[in-house]
C-alpha positions as CSV (number, residue, x, y, z in Angstrom):
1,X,-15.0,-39.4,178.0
2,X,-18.8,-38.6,178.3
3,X,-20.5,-37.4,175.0
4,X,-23.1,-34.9,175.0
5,X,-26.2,-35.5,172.5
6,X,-29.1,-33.3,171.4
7,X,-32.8,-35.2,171.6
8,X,-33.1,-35.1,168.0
9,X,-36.9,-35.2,167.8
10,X,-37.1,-32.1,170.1
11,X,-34.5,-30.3,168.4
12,X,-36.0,-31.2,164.7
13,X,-39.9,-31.3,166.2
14,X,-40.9,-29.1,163.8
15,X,-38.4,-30.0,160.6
16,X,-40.8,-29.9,156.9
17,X,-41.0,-33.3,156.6
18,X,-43.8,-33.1,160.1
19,X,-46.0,-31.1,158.3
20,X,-49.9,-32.6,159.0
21,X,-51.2,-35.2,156.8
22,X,-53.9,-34.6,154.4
23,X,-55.8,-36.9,156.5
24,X,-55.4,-34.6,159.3
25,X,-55.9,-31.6,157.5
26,X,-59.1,-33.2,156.7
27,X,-60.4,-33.9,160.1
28,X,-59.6,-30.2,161.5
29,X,-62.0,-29.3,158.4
30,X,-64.4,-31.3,159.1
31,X,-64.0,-30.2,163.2
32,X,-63.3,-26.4,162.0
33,X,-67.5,-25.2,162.9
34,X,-67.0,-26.8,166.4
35,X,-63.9,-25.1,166.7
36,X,-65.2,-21.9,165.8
37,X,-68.4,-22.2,168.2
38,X,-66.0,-22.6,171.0
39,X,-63.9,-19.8,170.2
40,X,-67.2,-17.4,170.3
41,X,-68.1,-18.7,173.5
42,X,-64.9,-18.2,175.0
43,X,-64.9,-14.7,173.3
44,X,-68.5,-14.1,175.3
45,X,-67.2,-15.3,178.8
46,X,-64.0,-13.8,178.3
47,X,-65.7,-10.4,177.8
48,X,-68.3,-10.9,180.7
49,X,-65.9,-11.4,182.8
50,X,-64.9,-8.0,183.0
51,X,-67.9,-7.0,183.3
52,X,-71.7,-7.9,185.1
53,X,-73.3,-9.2,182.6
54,X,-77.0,-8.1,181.9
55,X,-79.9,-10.0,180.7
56,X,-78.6,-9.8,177.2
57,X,-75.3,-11.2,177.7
58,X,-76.7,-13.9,179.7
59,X,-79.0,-14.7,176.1
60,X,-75.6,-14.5,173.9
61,X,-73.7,-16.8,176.4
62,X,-76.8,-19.1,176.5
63,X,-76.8,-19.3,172.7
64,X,-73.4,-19.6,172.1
65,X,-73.2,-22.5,174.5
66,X,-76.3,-24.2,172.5
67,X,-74.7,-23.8,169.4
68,X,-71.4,-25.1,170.7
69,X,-73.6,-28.4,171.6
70,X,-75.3,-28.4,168.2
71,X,-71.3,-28.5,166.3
72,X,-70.9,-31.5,169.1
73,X,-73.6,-33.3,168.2
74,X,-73.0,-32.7,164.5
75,X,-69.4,-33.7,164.7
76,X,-70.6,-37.0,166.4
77,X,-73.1,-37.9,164.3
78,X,-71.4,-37.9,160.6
79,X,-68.6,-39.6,162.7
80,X,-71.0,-42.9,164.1
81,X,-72.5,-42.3,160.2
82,X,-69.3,-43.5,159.0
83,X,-69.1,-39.2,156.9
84,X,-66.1,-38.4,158.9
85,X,-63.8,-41.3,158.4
């Protein structure tokens, strides 16, 4: 006779004992203004996208792309500084 198991770490994937570290919690805080910059700019193309966009949405998509660069580069930098570890 054949038995018939269950993957346990897909049934139990998310159990309470797989909560995030603090350790991880920590690095999506320290990533949490990158995050946010590329939720705006995919807020901006999602709404130009339904629309043509005019010289002004072409300034806000420009910006929100530059400050999605400037969380990159900030995020990289404390991280070769040795602030994110």
């Amino acid at each position: 006779m054949e038995h018939i198991v269950t993957v346990q770490d897909a049934v139990t994937a998310f159990a309470d004992w797989k909560e995030p570290t603090n350790a991880e919690l920590d690095a999506i805080e320290r990533e949490m203004p990158r995050i946010l910059a590329d939720i705006e700019t995919l807020d901006v193309q999602i709404a130009l996208m339904e629309r043509t966009p005019a010289e002004l949405d072409q300034r806000r998509a420009r910006r929100d792309r530059h400050r999605v660069l400037v969380e990159r580069a900030a995020l990289a930098n404390r991280f070769v500084s040795g602030e994110a570890a």
